[in-house]
N, C-alpha and C positions, 0 to 999 in steps of 0.2 A: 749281197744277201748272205754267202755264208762266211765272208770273212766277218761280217757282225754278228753272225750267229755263234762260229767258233768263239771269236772272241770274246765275246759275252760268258761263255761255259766256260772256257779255260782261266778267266777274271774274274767268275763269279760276278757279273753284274746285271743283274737282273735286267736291269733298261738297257741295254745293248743286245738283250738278246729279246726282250719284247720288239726294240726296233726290226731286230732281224726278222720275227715274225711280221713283221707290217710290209718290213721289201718281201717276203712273200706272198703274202696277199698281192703286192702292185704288179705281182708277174701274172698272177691271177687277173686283173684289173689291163695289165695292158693287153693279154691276149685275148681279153673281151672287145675291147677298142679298135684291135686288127678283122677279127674275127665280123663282128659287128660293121665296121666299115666298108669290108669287100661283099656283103650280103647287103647290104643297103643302098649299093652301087646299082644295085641290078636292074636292068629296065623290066618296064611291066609284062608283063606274059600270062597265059590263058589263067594261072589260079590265081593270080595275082596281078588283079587290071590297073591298079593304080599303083605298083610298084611295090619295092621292100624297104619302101623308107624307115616303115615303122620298125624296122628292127633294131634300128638305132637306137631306139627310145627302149625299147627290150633288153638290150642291150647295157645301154646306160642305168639301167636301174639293177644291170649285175653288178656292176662296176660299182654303184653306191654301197651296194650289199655287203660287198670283197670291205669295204670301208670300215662296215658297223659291226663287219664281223674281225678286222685288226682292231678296233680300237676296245672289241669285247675282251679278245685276246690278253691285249695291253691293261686294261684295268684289273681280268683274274690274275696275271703275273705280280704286278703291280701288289694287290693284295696281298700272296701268298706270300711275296715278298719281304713284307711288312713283319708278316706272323711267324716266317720259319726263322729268321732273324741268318741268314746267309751271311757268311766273311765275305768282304770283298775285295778284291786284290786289286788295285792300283797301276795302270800301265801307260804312257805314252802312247803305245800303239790304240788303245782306245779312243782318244784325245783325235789321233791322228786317222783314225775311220771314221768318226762325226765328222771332221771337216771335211775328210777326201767327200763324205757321201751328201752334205750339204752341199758344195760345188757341184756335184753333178747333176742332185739334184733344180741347183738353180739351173743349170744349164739345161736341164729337160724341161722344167716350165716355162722357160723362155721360149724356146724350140715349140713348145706345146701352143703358147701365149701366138706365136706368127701365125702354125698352120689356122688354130679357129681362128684367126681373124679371118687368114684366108679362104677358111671353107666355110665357117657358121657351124658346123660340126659339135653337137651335143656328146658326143662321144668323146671328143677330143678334149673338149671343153671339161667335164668330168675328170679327164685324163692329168687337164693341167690342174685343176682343183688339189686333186690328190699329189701331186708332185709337191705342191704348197702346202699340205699337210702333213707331207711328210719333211723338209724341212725344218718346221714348226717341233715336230716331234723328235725329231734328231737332236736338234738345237738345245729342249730340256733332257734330251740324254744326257747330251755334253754338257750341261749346267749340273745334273745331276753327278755326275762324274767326277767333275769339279768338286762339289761339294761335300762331296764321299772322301774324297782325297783330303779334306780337312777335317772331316768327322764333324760336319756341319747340318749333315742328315740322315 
C-alpha cells in the first residue's frame, strides 16, 4: 500500500495512487474479516442464545462498504485526473509494483478461495471477492501505465 501510494505521488500517476487508496481500504476490509470472524465464533451465551453468527453477516456488509467506498475514491481521482491535466512521469518501478501486487494478490485469493471452501465463511468469501477485484484493478493500472508511456491516453 504505501510503496503504491508513494509511487504513484513521486510519478505523478494518478491510477497508482488511486490503487494505493483501494490496498487501503483492503486493510480496512481485512481487519473486518479478522474482527468479524473471532466474534462470530462465539458460542451462545445468556444475551445471545443462538449465538454471534450474525456478525458475520454485519460484518460482511463492512467489508462490501470498505469496497464502494475504494471504488468512490477511485472514480473522484480518476476524474480530477482527467480535468487537472497532471505530467506524468514514467518509471519501471511502476510497471514492477502492478505485477509484484497482482501476484500477491493472486496468491491471497487463492489462499482466501481454500479457507471458504473450507469454512463456508461469508466473510472470507467477500474477502476473496475483493482480492479479485483488486487484481482487476491493478491489472488497468498497469494497462493504463502502459499506455501513458506511449501517450496513448
Amino acid at each position: 500500500m504505501c510503496i503504491k501510494l508513494f509511487s504513484g505521488i513521486v510519478f505523478s500517476s494518478q491510477a497508482m495512487i488511486a490503487d494505493g487508496v483501494n490496498s487501503t481500504m483492503d486493510i480496512f476490509a481485512s481487519l473486518m474479516t479478522v474482527i468479524g470472524g473471532k466474534i462470530s465464533e462465539k458460542p451462545c451465551d445468556e444475551d445471545h442464545p443462538f449465538g454471534h453468527g450474525k456478525a458475520e453477516f454485519l460484518f460482511s456488509l463492512f467489508v462490501g462498504l470498505s469496497m464502494i467506498m475504494s471504488a468512490g475514491f477511485i472514480f473522484r481521482d480518476s476524474i480530477k485526473g482527467i480535468f487537472a491535466g497532471h505530467i506524468f512521469h514514467f518509471s519501471y518501478l511502476l510497471i514492477f509494483v502492478c505485477i509484484i501486487t497482482m501476484l500477491i494478490k493472486f496468491a491471497l485469493f487463492l489462499y482466501s478461495n481454500k479457507v471458504y471452501k473450507e469454512t463456508g465463511s461469508i466473510l472470507v468469501y467477500s474477502n476473496m471477492l475483493d482480492h479479485r477485484n483488486d487484481i482487476i484493478i491493478t491489472f488497468f493500472t498497469f494497462i493504463s501505465i502502459i499506455l501513458a508511456q506511449f501517450q496513448i491516453v
